[in-house]
PDB file of N, CA, C and O in Angstrom:
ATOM      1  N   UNK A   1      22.282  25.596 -17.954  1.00  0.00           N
ATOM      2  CA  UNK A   1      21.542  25.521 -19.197  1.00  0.00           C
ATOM      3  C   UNK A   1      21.084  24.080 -19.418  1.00  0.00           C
ATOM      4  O   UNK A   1      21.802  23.081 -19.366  1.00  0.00           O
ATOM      5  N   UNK A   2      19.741  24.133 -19.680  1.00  0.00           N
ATOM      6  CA  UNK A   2      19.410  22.519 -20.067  1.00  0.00           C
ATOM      7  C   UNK A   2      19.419  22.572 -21.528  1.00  0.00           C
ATOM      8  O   UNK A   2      19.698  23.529 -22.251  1.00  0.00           O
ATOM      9  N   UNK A   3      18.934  20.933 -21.959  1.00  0.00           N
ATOM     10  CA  UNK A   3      18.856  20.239 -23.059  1.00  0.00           C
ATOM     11  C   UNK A   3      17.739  21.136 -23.581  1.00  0.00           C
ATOM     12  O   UNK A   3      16.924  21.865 -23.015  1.00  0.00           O
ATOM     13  N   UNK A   4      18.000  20.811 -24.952  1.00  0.00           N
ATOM     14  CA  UNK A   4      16.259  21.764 -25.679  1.00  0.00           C
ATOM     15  C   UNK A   4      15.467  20.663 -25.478  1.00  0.00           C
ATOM     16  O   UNK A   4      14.786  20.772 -26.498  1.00  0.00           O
ATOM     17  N   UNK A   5      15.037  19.668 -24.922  1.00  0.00           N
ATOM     18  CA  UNK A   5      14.286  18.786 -24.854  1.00  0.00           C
ATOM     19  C   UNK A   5      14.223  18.484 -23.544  1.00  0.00           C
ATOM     20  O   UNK A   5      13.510  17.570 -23.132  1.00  0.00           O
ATOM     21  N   UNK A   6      15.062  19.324 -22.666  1.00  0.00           N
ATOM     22  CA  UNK A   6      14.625  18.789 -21.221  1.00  0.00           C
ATOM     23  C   UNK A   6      13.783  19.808 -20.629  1.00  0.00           C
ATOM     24  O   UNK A   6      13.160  20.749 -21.121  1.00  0.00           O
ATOM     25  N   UNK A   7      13.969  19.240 -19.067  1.00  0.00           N
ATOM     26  CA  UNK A   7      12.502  20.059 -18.149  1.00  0.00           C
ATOM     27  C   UNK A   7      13.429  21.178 -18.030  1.00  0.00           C
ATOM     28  O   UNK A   7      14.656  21.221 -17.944  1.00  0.00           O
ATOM     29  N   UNK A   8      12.194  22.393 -18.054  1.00  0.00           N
ATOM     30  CA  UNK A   8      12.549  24.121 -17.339  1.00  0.00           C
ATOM     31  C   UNK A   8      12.684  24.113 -15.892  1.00  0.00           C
ATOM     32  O   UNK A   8      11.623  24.085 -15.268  1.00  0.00           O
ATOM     33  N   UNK A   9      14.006  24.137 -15.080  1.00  0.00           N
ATOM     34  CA  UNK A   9      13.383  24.466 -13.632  1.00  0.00           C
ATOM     35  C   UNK A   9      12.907  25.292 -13.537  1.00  0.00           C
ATOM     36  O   UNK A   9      12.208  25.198 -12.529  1.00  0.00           O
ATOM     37  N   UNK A  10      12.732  26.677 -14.224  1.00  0.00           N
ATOM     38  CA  UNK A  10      11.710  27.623 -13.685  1.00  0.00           C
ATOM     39  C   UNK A  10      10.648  27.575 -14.008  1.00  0.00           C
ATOM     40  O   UNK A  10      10.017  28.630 -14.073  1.00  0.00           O
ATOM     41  N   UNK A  11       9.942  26.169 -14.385  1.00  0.00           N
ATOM     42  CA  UNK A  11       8.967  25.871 -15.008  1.00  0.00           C
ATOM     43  C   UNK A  11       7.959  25.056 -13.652  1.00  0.00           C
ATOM     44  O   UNK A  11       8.431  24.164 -12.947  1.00  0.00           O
ATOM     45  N   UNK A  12       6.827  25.480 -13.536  1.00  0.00           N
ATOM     46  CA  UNK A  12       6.195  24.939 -12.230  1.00  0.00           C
ATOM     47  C   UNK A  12       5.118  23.766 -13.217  1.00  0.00           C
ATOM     48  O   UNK A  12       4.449  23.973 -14.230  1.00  0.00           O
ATOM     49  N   UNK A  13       5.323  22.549 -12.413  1.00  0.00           N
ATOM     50  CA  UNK A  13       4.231  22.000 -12.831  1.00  0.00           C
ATOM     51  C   UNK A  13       2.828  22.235 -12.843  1.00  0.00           C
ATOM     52  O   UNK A  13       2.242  22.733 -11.881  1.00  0.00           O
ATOM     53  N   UNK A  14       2.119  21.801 -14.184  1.00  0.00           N
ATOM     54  CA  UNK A  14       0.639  22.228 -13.731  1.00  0.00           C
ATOM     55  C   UNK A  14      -0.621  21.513 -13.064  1.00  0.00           C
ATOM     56  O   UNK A  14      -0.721  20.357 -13.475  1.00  0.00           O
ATOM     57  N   UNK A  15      -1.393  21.794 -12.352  1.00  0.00           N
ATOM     58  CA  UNK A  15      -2.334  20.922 -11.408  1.00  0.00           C
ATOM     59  C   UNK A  15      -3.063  20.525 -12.414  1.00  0.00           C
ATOM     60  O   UNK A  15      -3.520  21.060 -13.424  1.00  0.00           O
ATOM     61  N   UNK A  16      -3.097  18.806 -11.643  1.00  0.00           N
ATOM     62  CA  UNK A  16      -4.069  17.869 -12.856  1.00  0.00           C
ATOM     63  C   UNK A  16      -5.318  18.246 -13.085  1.00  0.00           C
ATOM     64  O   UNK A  16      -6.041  18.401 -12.101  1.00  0.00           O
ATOM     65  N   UNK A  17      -5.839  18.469 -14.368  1.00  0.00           N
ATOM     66  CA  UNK A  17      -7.111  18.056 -15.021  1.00  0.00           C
ATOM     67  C   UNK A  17      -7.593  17.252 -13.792  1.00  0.00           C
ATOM     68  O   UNK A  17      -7.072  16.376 -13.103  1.00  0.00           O
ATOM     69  N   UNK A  18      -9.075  18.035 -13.779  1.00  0.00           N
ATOM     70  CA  UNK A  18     -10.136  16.862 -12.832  1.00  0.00           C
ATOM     71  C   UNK A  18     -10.749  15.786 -14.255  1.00  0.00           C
ATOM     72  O   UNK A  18     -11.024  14.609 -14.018  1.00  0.00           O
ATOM     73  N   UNK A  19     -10.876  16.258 -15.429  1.00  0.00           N
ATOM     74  CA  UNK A  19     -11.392  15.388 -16.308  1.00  0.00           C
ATOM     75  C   UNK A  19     -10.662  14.303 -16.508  1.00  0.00           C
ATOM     76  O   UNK A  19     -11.074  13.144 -16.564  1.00  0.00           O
ATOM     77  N   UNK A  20      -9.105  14.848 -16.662  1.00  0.00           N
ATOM     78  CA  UNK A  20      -8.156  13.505 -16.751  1.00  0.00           C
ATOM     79  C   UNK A  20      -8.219  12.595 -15.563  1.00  0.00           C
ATOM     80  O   UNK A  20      -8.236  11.369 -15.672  1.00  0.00           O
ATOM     81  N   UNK A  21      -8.249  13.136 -14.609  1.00  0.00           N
ATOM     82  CA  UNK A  21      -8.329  11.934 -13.170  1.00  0.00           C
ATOM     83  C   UNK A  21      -9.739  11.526 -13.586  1.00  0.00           C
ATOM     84  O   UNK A  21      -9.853  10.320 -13.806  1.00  0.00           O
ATOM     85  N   UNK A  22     -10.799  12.238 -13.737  1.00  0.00           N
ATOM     86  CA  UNK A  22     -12.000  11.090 -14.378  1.00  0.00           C
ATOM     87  C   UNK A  22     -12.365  10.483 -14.862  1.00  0.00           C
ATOM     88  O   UNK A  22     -13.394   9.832 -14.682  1.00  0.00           O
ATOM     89  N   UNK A  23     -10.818  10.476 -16.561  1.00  0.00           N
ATOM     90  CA  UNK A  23     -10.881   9.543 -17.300  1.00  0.00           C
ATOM     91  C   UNK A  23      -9.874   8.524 -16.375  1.00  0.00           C
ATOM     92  O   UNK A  23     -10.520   7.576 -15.928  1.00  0.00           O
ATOM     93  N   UNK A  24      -9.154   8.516 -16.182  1.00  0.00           N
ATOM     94  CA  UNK A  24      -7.922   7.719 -15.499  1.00  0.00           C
ATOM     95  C   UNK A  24      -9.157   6.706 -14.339  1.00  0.00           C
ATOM     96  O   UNK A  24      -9.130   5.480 -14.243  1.00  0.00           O
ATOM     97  N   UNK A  25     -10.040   7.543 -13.662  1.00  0.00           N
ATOM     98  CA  UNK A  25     -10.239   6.668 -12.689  1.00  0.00           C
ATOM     99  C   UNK A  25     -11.863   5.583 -13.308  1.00  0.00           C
ATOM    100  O   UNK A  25     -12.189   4.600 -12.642  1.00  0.00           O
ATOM    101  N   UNK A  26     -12.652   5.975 -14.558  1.00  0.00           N
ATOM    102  CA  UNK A  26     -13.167   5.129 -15.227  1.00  0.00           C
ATOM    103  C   UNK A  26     -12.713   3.831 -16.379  1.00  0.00           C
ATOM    104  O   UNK A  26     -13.317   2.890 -16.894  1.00  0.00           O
ATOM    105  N   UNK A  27     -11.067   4.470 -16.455  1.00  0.00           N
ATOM    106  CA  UNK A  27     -10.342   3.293 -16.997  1.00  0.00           C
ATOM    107  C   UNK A  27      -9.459   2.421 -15.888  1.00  0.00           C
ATOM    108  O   UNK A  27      -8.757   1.436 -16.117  1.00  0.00           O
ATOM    109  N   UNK A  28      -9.632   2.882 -15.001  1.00  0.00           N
ATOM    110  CA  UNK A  28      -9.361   2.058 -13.949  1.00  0.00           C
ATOM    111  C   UNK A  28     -10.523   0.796 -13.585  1.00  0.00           C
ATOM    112  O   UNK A  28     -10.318  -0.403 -13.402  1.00  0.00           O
ATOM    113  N   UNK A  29     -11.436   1.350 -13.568  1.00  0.00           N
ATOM    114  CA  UNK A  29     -12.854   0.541 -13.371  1.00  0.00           C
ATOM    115  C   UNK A  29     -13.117  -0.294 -14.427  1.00  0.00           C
ATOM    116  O   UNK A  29     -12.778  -1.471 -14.298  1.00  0.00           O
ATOM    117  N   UNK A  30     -13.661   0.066 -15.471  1.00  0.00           N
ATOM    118  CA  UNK A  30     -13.547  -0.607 -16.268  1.00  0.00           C
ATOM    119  C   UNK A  30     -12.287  -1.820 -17.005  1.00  0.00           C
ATOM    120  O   UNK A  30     -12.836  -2.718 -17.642  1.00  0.00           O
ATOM    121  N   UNK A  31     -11.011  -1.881 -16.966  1.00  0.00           N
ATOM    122  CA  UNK A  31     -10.044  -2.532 -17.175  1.00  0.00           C
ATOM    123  C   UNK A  31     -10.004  -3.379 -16.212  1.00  0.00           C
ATOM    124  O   UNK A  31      -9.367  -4.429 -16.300  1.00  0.00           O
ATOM    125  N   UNK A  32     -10.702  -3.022 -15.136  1.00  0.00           N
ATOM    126  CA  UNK A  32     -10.776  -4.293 -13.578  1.00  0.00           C
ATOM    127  C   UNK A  32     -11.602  -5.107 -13.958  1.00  0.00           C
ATOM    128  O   UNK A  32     -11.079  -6.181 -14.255  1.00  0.00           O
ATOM    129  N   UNK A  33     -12.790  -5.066 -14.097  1.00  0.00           N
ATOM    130  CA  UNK A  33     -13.869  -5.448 -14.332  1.00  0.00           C
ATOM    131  C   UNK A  33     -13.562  -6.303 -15.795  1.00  0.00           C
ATOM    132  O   UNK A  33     -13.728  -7.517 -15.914  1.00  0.00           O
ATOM    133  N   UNK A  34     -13.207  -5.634 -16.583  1.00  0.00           N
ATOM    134  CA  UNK A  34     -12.967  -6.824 -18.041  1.00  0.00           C
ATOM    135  C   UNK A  34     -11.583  -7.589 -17.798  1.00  0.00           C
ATOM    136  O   UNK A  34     -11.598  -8.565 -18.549  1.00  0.00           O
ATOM    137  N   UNK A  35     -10.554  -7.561 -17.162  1.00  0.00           N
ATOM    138  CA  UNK A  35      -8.941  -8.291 -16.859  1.00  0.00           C
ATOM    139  C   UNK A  35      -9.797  -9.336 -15.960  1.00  0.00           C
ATOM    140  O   UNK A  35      -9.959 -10.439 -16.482  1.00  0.00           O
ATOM    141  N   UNK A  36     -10.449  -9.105 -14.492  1.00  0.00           N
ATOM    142  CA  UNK A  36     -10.940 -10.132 -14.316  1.00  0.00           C
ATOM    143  C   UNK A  36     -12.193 -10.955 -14.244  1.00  0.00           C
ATOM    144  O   UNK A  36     -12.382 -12.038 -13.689  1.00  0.00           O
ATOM    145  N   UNK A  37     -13.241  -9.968 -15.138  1.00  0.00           N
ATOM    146  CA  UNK A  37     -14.257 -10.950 -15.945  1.00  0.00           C
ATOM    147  C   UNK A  37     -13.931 -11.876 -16.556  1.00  0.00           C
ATOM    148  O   UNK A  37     -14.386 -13.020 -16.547  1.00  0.00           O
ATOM    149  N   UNK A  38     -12.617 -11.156 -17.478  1.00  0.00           N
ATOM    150  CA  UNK A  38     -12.166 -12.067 -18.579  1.00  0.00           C
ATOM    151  C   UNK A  38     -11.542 -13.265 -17.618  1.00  0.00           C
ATOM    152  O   UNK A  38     -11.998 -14.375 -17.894  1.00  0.00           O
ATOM    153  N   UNK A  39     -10.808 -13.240 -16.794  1.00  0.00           N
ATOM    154  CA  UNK A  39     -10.005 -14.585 -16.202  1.00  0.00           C
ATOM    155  C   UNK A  39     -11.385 -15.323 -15.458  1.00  0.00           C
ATOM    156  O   UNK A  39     -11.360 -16.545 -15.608  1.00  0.00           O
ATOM    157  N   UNK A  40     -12.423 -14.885 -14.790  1.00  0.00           N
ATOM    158  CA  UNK A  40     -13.431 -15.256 -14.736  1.00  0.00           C
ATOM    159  C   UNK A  40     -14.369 -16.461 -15.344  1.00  0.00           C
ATOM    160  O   UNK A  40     -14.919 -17.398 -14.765  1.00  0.00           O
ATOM    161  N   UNK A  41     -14.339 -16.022 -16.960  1.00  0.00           N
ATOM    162  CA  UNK A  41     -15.169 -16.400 -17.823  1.00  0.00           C
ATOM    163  C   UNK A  41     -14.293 -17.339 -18.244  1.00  0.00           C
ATOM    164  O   UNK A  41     -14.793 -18.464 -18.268  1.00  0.00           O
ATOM    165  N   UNK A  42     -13.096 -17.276 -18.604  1.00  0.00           N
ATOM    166  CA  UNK A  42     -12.078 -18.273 -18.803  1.00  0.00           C
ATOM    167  C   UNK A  42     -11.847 -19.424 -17.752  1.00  0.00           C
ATOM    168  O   UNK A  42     -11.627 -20.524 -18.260  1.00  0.00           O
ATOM    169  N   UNK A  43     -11.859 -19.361 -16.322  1.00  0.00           N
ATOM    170  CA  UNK A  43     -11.762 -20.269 -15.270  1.00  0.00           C
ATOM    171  C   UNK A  43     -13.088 -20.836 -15.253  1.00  0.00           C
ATOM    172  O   UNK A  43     -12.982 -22.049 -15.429  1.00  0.00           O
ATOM    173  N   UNK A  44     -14.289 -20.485 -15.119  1.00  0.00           N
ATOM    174  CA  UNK A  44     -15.655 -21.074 -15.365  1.00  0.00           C
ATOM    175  C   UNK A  44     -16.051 -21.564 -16.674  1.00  0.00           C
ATOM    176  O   UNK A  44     -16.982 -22.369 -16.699  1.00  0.00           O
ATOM    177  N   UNK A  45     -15.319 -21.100 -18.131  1.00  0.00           N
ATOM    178  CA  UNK A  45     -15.710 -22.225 -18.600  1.00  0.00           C
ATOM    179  C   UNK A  45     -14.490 -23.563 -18.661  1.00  0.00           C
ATOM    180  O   UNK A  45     -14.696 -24.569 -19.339  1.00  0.00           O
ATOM    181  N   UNK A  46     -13.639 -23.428 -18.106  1.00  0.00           N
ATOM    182  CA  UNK A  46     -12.824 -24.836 -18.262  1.00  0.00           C
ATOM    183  C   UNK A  46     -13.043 -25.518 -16.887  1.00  0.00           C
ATOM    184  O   UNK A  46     -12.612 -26.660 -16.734  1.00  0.00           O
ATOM    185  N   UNK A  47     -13.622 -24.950 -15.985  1.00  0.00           N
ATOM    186  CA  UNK A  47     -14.186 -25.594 -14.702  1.00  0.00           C
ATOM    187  C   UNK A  47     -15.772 -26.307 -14.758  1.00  0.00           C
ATOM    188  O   UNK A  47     -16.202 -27.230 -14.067  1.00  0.00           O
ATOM    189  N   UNK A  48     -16.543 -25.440 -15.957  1.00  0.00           N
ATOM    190  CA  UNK A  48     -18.066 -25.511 -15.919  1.00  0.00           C
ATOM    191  C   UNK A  48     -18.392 -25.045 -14.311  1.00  0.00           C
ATOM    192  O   UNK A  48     -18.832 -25.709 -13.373  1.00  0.00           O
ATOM    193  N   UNK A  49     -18.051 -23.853 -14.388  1.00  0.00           N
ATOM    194  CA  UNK A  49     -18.838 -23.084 -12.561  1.00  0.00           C
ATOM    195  C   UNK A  49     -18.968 -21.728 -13.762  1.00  0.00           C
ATOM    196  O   UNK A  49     -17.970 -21.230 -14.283  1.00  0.00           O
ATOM    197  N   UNK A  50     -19.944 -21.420 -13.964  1.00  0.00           N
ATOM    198  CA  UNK A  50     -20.504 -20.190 -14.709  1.00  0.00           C
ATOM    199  C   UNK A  50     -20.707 -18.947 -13.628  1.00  0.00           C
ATOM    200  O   UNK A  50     -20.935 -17.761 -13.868  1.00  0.00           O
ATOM    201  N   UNK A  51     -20.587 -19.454 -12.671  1.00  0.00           N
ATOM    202  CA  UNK A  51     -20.998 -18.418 -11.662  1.00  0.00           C
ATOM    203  C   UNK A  51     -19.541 -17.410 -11.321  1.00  0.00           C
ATOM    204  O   UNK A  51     -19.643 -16.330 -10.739  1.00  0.00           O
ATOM    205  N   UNK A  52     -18.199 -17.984 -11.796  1.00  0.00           N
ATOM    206  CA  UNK A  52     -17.086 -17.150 -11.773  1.00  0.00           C
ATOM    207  C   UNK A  52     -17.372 -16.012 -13.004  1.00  0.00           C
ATOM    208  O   UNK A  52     -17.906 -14.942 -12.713  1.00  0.00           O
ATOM    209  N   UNK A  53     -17.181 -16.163 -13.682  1.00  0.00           N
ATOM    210  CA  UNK A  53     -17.822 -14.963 -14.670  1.00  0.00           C
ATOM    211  C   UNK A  53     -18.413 -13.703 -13.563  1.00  0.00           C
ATOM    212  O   UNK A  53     -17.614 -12.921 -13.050  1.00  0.00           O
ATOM    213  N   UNK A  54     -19.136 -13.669 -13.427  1.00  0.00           N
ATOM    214  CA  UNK A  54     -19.624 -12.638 -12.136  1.00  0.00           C
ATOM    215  C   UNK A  54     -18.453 -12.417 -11.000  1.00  0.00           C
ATOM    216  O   UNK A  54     -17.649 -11.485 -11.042  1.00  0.00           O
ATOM    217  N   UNK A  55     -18.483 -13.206 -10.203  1.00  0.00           N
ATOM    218  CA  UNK A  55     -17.280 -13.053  -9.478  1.00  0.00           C
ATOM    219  C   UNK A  55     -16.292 -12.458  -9.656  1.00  0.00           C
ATOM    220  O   UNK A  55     -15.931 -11.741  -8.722  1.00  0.00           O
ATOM    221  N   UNK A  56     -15.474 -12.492 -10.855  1.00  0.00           N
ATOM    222  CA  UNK A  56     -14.088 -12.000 -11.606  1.00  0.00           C
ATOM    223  C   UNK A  56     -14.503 -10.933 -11.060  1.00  0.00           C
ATOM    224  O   UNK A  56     -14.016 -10.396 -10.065  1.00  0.00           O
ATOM    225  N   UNK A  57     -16.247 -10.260 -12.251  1.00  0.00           N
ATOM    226  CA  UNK A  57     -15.760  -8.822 -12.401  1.00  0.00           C
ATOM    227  C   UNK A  57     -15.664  -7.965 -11.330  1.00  0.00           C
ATOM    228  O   UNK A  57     -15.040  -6.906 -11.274  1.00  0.00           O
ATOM    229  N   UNK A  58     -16.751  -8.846  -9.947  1.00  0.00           N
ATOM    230  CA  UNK A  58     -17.231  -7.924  -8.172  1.00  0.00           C
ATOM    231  C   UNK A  58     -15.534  -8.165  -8.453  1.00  0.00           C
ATOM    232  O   UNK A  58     -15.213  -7.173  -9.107  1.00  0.00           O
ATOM    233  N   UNK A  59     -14.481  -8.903  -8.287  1.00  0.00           N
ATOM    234  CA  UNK A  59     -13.319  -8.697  -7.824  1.00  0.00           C
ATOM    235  C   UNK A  59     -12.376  -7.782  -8.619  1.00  0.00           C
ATOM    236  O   UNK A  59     -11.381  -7.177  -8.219  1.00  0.00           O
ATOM    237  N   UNK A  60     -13.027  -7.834 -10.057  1.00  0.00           N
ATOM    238  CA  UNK A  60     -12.352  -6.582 -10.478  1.00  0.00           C
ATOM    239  C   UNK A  60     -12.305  -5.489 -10.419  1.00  0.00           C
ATOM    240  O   UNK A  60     -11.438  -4.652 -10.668  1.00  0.00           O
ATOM    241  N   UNK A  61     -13.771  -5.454  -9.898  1.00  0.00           N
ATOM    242  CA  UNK A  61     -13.760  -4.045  -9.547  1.00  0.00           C
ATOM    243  C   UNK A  61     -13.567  -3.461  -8.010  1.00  0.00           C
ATOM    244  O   UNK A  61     -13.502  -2.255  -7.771  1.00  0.00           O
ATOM    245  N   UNK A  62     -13.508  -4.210  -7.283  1.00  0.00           N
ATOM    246  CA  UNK A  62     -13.107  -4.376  -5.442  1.00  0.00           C
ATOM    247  C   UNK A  62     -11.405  -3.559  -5.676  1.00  0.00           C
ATOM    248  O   UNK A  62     -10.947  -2.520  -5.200  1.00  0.00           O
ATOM    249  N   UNK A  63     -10.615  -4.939  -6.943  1.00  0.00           N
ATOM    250  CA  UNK A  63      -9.332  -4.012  -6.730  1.00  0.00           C
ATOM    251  C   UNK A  63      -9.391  -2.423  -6.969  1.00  0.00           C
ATOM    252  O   UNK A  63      -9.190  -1.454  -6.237  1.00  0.00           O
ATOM    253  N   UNK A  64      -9.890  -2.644  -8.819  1.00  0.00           N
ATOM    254  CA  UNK A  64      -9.858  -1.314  -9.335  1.00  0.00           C
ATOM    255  C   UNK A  64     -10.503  -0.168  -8.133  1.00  0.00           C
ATOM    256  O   UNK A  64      -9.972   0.931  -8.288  1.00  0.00           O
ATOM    257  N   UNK A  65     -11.295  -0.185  -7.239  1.00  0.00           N
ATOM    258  CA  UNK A  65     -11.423   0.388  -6.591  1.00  0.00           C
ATOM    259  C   UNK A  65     -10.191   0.858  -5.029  1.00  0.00           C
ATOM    260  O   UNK A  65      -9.999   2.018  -4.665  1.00  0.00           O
ATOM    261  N   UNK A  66      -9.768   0.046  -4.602  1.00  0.00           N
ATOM    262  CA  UNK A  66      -8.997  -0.062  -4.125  1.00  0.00           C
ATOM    263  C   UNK A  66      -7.645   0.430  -4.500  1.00  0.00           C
ATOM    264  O   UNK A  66      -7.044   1.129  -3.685  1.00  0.00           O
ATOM    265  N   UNK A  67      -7.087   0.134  -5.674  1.00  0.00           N
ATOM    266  CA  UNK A  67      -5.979   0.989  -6.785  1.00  0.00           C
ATOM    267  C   UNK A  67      -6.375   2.731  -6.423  1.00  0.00           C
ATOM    268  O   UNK A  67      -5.589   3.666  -6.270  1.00  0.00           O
ATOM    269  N   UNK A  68      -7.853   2.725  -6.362  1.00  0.00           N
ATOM    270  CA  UNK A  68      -8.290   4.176  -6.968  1.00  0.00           C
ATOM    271  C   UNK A  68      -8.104   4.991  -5.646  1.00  0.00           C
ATOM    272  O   UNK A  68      -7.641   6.129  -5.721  1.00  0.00           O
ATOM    273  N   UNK A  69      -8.405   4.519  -4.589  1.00  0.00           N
ATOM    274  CA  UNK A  69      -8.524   5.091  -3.309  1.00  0.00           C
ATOM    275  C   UNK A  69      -6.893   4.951  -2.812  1.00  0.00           C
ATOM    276  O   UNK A  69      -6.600   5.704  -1.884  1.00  0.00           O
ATOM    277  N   UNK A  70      -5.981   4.217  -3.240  1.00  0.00           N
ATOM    278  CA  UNK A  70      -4.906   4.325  -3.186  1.00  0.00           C
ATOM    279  C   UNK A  70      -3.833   5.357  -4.134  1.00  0.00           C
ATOM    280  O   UNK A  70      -2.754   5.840  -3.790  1.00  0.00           O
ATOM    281  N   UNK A  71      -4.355   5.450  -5.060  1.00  0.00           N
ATOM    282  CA  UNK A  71      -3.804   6.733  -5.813  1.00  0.00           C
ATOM    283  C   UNK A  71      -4.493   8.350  -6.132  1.00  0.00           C
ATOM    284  O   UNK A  71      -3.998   9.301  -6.737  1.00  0.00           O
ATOM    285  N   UNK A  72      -5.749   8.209  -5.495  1.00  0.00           N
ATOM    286  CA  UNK A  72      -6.101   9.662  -5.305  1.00  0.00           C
ATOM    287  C   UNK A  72      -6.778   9.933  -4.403  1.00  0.00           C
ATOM    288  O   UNK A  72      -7.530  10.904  -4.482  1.00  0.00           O
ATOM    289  N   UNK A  73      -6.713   9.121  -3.225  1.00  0.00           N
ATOM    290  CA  UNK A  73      -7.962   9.431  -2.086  1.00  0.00           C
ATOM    291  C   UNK A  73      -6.864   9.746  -0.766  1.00  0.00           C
ATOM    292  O   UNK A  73      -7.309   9.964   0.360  1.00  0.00           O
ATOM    293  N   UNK A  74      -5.278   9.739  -1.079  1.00  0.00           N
ATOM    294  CA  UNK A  74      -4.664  10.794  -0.462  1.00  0.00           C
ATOM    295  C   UNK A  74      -4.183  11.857  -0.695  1.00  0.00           C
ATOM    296  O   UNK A  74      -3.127  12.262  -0.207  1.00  0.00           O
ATOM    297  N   UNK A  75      -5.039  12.584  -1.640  1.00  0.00           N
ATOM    298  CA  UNK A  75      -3.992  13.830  -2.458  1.00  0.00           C
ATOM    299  C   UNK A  75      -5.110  15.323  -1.616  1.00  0.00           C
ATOM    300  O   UNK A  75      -4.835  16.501  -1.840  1.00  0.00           O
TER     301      UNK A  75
END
């Protein structure tokens, strides 16, 4: 007998939402892109190289992409 608050083993998990992995994998993208725009825009202006700003975000989004193909491009 379980907890009234715990898991059913005769309970099968259910297969993910494709919408939720679509939200999951556009907040992946996006949160890359602004975490290192933002460190970007912050290192170029206390450097004066404006051209990191850009840079950050191609690298934020290189990871976030990379994260993405690592958590659903083996399922």
């Amino acid at each position: 007998m379980t907890s009234p608050g715990g898991p059913d083993p005769d309970r099968r998990p259910e297969p993910p939402n494709p919408a939720d992995t679509g939200w999951t994998v556009l907040g992946y993208l996006l949160a890359g892109m602004a975490l290192y725009g933002g460190i970007g825009a912050l290192l170029g202006r206390w450097l004066h190289a404006p051209l990191l700003f850009p840079l950050g975000m191609l690298l934020g989004l290189g990871l976030a992409t990379a994260m993405i193909i690592i958590r659903f491009g083996r399922s």
